[in-house]
HTML snippet that shows the backbone in 3Dmol.js (N, CA, C, O; Angstrom):
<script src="https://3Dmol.org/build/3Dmol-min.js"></script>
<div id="view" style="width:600px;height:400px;position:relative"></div>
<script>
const pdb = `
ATOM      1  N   UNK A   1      30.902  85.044 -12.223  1.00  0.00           N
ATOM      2  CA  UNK A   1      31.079  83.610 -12.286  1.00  0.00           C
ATOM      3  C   UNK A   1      31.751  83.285 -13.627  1.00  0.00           C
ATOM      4  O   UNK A   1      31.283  83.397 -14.760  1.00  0.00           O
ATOM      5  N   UNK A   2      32.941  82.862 -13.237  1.00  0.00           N
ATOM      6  CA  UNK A   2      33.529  82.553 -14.854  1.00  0.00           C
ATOM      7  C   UNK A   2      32.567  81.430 -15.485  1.00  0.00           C
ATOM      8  O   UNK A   2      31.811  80.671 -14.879  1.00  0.00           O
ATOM      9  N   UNK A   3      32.864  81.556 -17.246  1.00  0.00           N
ATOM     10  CA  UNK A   3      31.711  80.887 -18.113  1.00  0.00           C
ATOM     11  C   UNK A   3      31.715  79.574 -17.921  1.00  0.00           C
ATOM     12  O   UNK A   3      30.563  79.140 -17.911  1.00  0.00           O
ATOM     13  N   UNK A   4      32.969  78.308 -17.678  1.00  0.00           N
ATOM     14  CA  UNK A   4      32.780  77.426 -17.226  1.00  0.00           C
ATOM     15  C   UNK A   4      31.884  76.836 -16.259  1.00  0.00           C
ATOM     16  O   UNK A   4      31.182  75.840 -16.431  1.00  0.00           O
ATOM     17  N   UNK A   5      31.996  77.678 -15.046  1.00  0.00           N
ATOM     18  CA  UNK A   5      31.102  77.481 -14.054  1.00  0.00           C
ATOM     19  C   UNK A   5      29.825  77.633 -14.339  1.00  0.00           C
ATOM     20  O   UNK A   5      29.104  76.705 -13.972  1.00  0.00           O
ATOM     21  N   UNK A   6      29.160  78.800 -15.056  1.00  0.00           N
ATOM     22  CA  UNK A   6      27.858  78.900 -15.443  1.00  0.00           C
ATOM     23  C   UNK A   6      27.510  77.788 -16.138  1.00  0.00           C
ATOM     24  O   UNK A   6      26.400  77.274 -15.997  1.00  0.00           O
ATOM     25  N   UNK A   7      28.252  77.403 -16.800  1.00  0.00           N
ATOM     26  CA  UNK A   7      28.087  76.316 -17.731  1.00  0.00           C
ATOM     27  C   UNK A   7      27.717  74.903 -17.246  1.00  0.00           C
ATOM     28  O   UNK A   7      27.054  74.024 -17.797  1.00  0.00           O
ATOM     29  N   UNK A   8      28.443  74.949 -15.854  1.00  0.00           N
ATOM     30  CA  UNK A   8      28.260  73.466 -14.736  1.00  0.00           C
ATOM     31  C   UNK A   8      26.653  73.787 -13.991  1.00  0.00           C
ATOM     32  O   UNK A   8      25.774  73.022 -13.593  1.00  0.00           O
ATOM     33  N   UNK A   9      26.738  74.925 -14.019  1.00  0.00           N
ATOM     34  CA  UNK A   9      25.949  75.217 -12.634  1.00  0.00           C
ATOM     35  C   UNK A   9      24.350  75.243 -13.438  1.00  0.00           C
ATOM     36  O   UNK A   9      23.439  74.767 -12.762  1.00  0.00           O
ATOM     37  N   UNK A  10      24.029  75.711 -14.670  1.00  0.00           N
ATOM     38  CA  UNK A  10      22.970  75.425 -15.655  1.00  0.00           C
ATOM     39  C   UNK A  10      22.752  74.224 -16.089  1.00  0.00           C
ATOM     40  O   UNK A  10      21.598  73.802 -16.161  1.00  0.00           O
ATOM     41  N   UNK A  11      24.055  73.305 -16.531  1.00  0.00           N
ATOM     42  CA  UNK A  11      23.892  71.615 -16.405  1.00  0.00           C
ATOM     43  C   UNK A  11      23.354  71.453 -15.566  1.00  0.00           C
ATOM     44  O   UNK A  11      22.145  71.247 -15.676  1.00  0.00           O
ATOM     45  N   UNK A  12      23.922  71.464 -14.408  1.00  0.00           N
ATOM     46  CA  UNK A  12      23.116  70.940 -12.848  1.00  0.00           C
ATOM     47  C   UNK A  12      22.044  71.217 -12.982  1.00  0.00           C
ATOM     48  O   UNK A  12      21.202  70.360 -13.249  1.00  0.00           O
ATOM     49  N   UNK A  13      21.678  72.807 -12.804  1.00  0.00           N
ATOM     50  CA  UNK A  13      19.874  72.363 -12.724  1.00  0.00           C
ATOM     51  C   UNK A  13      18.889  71.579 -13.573  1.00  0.00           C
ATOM     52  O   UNK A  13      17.704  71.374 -13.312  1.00  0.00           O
ATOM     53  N   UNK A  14      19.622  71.149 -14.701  1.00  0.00           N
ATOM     54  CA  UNK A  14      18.843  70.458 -15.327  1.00  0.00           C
ATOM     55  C   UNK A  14      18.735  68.809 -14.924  1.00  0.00           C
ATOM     56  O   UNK A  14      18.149  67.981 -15.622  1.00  0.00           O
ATOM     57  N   UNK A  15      19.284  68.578 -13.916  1.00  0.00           N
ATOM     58  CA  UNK A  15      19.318  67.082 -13.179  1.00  0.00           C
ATOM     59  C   UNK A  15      18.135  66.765 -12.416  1.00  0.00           C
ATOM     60  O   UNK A  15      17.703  67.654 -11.683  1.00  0.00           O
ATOM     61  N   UNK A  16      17.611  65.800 -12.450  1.00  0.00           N
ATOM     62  CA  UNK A  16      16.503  65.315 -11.183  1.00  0.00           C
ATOM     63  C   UNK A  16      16.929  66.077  -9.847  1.00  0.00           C
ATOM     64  O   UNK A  16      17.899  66.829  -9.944  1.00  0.00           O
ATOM     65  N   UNK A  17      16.293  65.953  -8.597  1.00  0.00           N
ATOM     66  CA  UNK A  17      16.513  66.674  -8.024  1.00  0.00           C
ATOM     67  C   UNK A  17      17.484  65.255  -7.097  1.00  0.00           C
ATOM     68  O   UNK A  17      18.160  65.678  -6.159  1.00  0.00           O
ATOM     69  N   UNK A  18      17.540  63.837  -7.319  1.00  0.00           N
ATOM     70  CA  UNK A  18      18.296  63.728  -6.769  1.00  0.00           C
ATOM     71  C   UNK A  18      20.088  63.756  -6.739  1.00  0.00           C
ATOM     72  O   UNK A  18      20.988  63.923  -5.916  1.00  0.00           O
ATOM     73  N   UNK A  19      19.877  63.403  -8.576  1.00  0.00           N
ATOM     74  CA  UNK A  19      21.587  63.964  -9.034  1.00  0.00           C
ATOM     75  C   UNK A  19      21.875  65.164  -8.422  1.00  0.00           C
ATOM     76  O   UNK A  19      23.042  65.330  -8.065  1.00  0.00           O
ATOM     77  N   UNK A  20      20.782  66.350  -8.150  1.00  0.00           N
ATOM     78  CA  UNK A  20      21.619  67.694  -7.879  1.00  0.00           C
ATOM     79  C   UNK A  20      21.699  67.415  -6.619  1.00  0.00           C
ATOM     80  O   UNK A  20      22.549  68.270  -6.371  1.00  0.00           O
ATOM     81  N   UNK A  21      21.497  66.875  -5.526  1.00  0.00           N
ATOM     82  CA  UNK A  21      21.589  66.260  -4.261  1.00  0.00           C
ATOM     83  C   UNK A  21      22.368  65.807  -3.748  1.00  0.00           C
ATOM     84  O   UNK A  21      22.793  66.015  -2.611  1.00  0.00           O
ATOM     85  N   UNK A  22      22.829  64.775  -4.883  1.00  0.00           N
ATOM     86  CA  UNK A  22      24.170  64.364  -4.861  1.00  0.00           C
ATOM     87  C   UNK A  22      25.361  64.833  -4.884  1.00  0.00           C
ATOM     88  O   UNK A  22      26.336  64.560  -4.184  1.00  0.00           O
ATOM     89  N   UNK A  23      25.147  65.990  -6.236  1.00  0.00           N
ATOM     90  CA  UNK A  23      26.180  66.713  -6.590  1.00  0.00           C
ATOM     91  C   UNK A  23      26.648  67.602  -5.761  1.00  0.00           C
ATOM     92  O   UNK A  23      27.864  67.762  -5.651  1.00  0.00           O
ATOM     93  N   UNK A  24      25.701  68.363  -5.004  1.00  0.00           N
ATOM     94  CA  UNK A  24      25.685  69.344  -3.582  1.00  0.00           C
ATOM     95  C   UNK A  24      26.560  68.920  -2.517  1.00  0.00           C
ATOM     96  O   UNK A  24      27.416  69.593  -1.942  1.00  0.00           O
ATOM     97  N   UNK A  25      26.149  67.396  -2.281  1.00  0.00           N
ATOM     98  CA  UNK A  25      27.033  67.035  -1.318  1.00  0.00           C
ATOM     99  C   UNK A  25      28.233  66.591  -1.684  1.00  0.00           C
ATOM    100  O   UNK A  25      29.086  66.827  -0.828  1.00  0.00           O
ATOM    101  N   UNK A  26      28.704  65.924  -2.823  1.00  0.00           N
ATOM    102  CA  UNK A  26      29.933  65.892  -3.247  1.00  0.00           C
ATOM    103  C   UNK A  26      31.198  67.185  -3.087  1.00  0.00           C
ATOM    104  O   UNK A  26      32.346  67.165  -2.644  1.00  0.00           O
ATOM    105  N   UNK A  27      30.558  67.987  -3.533  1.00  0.00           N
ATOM    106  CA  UNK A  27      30.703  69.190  -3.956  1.00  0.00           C
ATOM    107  C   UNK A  27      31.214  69.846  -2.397  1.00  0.00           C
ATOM    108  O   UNK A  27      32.377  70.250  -2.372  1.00  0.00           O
ATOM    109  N   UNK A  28      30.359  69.972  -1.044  1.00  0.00           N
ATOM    110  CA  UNK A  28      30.033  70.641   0.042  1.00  0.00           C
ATOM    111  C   UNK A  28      31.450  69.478   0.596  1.00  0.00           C
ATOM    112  O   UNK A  28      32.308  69.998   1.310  1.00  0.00           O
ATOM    113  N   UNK A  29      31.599  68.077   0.260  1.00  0.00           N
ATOM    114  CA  UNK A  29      32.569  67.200   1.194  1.00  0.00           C
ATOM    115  C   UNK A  29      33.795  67.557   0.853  1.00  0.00           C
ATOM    116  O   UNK A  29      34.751  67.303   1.586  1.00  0.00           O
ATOM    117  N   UNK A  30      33.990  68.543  -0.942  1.00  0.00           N
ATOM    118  CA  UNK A  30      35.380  68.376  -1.719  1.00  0.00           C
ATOM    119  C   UNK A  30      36.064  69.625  -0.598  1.00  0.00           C
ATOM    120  O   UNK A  30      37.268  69.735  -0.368  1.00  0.00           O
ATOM    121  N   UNK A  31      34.989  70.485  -0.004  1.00  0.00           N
ATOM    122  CA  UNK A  31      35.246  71.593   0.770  1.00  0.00           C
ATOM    123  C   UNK A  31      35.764  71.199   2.436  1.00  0.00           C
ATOM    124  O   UNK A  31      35.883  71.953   3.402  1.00  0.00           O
ATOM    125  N   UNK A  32      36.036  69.540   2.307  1.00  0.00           N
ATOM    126  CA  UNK A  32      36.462  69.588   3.757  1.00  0.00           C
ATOM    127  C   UNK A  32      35.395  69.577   5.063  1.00  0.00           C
ATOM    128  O   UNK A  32      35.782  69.170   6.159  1.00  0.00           O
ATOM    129  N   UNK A  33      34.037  70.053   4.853  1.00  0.00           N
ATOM    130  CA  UNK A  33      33.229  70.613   6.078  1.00  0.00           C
ATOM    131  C   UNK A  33      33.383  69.072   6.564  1.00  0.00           C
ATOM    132  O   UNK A  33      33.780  68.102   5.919  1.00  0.00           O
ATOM    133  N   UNK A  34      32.890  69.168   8.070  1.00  0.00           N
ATOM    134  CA  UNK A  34      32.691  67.840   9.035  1.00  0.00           C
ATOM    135  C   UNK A  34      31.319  67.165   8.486  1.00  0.00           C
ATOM    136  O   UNK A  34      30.337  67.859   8.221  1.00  0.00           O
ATOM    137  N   UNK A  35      31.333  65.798   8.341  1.00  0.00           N
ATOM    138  CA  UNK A  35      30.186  65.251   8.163  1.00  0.00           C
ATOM    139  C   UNK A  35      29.189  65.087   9.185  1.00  0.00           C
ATOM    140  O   UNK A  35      29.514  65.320  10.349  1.00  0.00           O
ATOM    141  N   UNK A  36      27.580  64.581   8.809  1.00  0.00           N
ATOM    142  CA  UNK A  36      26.673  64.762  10.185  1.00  0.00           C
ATOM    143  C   UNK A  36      27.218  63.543  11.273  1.00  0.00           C
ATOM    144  O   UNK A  36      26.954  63.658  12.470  1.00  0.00           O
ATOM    145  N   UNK A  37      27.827  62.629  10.872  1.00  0.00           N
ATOM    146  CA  UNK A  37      28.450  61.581  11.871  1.00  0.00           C
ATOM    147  C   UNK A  37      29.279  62.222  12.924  1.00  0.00           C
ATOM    148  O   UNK A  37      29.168  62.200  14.149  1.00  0.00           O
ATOM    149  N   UNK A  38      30.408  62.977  11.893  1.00  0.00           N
ATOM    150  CA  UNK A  38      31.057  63.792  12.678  1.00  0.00           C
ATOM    151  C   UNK A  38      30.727  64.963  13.703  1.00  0.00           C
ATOM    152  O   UNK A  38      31.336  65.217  14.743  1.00  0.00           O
ATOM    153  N   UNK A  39      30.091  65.339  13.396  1.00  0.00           N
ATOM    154  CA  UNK A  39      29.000  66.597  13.909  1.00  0.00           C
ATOM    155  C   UNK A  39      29.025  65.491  15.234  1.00  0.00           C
ATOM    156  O   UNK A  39      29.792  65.324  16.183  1.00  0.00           O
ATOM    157  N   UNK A  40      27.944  64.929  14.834  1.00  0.00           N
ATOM    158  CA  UNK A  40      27.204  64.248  16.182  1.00  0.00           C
ATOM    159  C   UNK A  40      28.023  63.569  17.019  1.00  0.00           C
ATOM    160  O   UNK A  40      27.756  63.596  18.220  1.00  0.00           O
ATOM    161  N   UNK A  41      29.147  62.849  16.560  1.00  0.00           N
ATOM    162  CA  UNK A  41      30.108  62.961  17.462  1.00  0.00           C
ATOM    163  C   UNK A  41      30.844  63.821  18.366  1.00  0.00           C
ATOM    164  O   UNK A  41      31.229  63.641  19.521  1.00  0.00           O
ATOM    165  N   UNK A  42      30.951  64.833  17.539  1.00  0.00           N
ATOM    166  CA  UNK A  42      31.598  66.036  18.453  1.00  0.00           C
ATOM    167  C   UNK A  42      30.759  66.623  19.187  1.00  0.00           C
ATOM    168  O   UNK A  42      31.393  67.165  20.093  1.00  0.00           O
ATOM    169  N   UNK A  43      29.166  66.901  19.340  1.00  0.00           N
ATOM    170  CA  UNK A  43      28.426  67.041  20.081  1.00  0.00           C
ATOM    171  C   UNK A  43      27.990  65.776  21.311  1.00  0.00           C
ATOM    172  O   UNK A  43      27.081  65.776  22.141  1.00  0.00           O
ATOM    173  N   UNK A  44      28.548  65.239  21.153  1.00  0.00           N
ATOM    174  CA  UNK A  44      28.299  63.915  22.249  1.00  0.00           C
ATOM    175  C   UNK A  44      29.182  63.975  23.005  1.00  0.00           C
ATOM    176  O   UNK A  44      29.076  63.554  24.157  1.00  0.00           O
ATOM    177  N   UNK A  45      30.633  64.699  22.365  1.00  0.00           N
ATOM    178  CA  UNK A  45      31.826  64.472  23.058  1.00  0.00           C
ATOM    179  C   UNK A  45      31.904  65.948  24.058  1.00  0.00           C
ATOM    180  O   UNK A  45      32.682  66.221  24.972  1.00  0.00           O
ATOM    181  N   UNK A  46      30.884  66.658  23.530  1.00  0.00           N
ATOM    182  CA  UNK A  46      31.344  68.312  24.356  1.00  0.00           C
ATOM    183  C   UNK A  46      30.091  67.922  25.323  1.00  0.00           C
ATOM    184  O   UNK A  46      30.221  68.369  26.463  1.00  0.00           O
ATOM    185  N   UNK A  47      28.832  67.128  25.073  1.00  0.00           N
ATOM    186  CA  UNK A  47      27.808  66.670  26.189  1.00  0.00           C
ATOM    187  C   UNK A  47      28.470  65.858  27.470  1.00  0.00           C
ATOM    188  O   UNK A  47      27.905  65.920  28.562  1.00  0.00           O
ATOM    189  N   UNK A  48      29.790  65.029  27.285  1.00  0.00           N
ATOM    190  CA  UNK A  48      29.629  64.112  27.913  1.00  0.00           C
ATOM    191  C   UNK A  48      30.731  65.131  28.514  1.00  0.00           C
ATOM    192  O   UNK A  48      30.667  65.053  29.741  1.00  0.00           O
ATOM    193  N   UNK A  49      31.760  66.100  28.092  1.00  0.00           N
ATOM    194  CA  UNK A  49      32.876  66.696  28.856  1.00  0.00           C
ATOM    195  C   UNK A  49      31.693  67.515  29.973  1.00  0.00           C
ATOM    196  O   UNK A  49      31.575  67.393  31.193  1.00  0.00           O
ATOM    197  N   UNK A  50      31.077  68.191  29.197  1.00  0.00           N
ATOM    198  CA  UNK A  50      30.015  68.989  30.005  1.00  0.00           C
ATOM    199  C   UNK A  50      29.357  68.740  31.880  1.00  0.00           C
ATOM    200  O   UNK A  50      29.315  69.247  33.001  1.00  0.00           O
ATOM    201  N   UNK A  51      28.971  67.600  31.071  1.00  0.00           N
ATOM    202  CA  UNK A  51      28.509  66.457  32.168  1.00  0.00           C
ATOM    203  C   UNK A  51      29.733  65.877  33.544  1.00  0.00           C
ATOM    204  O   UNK A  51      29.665  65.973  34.769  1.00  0.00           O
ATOM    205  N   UNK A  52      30.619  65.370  32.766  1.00  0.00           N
ATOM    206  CA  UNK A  52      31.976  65.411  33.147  1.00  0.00           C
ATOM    207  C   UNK A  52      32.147  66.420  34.327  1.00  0.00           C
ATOM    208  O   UNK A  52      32.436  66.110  35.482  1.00  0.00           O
ATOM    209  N   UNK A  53      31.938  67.591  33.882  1.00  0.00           N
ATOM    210  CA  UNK A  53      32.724  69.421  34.725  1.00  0.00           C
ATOM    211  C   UNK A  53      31.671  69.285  36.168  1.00  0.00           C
ATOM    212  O   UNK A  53      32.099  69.297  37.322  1.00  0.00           O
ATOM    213  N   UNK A  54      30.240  69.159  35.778  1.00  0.00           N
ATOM    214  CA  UNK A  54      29.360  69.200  36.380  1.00  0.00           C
ATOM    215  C   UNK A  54      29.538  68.173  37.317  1.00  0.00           C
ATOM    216  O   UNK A  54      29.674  68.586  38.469  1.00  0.00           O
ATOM    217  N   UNK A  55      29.585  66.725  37.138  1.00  0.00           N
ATOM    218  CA  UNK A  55      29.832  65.670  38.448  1.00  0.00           C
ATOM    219  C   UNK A  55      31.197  66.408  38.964  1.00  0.00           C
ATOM    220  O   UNK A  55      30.935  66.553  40.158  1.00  0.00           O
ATOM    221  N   UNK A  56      32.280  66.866  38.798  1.00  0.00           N
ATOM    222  CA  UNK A  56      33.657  67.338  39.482  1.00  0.00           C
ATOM    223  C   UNK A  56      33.365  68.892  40.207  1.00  0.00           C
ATOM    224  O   UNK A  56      34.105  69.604  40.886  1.00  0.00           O
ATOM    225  N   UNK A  57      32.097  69.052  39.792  1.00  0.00           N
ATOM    226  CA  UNK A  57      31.925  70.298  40.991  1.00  0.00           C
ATOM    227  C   UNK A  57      32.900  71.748  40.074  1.00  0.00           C
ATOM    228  O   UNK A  57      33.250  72.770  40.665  1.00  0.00           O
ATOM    229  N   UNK A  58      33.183  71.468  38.523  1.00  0.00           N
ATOM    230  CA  UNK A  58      34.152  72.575  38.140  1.00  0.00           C
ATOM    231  C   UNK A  58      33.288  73.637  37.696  1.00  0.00           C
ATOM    232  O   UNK A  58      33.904  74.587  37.212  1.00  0.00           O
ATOM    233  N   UNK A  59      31.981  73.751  37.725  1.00  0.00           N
ATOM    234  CA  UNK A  59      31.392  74.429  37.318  1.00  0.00           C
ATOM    235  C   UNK A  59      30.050  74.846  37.881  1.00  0.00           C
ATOM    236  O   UNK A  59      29.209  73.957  38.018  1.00  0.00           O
ATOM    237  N   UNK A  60      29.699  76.261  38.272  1.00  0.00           N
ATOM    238  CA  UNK A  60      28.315  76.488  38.740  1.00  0.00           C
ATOM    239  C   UNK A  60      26.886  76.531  37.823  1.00  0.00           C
ATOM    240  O   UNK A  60      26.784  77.252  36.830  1.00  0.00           O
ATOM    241  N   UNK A  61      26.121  75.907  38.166  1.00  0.00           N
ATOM    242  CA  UNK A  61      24.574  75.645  37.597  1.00  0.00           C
ATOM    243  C   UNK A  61      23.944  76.909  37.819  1.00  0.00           C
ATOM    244  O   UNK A  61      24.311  77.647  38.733  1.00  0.00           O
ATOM    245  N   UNK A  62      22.907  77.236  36.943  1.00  0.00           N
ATOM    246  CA  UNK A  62      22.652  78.537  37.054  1.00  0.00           C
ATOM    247  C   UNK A  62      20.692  77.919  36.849  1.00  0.00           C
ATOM    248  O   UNK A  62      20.503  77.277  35.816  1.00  0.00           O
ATOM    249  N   UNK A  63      19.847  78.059  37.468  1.00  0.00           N
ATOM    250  CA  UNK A  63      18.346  77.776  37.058  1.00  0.00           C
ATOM    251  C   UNK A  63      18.729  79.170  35.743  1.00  0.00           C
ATOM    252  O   UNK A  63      19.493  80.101  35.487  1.00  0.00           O
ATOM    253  N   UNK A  64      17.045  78.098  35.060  1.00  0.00           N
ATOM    254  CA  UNK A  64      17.210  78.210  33.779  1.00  0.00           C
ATOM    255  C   UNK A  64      15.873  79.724  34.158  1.00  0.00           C
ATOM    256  O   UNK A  64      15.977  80.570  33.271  1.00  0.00           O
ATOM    257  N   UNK A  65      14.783  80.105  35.226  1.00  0.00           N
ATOM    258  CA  UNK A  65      14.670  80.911  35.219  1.00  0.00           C
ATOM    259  C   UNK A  65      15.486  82.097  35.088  1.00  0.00           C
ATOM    260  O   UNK A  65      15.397  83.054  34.319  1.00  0.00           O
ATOM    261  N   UNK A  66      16.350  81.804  36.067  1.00  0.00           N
ATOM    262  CA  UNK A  66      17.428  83.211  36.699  1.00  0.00           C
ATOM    263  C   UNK A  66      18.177  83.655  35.161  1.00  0.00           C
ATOM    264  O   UNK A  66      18.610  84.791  34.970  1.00  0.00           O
ATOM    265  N   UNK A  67      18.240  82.585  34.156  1.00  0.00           N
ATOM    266  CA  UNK A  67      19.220  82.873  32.868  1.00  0.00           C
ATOM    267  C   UNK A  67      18.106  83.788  31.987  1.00  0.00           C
ATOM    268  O   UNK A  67      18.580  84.829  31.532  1.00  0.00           O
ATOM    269  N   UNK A  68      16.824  83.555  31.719  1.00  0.00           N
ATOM    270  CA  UNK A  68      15.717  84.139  30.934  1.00  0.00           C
ATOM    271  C   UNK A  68      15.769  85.191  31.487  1.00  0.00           C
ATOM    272  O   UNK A  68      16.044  86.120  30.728  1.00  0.00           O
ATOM    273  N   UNK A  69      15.580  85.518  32.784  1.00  0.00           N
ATOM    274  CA  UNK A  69      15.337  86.624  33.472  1.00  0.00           C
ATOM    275  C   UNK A  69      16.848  87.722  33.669  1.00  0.00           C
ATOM    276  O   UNK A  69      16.812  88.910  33.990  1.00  0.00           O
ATOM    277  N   UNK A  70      17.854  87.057  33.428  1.00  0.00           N
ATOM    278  CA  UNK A  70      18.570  88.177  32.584  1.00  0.00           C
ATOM    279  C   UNK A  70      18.940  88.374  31.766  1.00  0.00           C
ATOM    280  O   UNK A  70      19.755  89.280  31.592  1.00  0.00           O
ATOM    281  N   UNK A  71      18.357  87.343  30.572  1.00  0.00           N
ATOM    282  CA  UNK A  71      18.599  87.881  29.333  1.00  0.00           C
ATOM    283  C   UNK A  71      17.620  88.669  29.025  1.00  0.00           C
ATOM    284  O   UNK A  71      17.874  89.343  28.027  1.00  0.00           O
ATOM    285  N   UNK A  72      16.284  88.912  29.627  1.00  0.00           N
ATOM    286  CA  UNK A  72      15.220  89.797  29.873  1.00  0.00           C
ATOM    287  C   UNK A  72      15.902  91.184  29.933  1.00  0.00           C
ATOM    288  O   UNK A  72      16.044  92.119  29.145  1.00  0.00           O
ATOM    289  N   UNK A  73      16.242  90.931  31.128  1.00  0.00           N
ATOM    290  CA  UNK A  73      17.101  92.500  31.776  1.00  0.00           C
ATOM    291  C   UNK A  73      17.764  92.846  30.953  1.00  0.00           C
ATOM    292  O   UNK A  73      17.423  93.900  30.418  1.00  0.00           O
ATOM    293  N   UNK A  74      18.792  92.286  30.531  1.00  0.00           N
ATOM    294  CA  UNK A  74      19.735  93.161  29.272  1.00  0.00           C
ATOM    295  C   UNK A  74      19.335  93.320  28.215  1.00  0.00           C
ATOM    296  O   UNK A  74      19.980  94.219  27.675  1.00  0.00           O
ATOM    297  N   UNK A  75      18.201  92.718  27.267  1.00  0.00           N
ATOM    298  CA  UNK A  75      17.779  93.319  26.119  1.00  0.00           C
ATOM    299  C   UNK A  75      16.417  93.811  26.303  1.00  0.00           C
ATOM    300  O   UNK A  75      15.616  93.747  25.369  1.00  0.00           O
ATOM    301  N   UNK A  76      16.071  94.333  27.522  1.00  0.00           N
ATOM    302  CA  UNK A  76      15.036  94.831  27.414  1.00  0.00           C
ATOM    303  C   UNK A  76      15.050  96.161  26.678  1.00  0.00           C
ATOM    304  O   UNK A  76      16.158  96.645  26.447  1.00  0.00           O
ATOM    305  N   UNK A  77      14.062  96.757  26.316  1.00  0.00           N
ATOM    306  CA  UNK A  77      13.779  98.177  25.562  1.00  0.00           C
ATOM    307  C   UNK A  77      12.944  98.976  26.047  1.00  0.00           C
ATOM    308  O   UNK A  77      12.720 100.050  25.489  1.00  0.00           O
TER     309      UNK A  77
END
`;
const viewer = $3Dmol.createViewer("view");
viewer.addModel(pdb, "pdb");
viewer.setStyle({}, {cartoon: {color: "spectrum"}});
viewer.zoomTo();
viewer.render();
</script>
């Protein structure tokens, strides 16, 4: 870790825990990742395509026994 960084990253812990909270997420957003809004949007949007496939008949339903019971079978030991 170059010395600058040690230097940030030892500041930081010396913050309440909500400055470092803050700083985390600042920090985690400068990186681009999707926010939880976003998240949950895009999970609403792959629920509702899902749903979608299923009323159009594009896809077969499988009971949720028959799925346990071969994921049984293949990792059994």
């Amino acid at each position: 870790m170059p010395v600058i960084a040690k230097k940030v990253f030892e500041e930081a812990l010396s913050l309440p825990v909500e400055a470092r909270t803050s700083l985390v997420e600042k920090l985690l957003t400068s990186l681009n990742p999707p926010t939880q809004p976003e998240i949950d949007r895009l999970w609403a949007d792959e629920a509702e395509r899902r749903i979608a496939q299923i009323d159009k008949g594009e896809v077969k339903l499988v009971p949720g026994k028959k799925v346990f019971s071969n994921i049984q079978k293949k990792y059994r030991r």
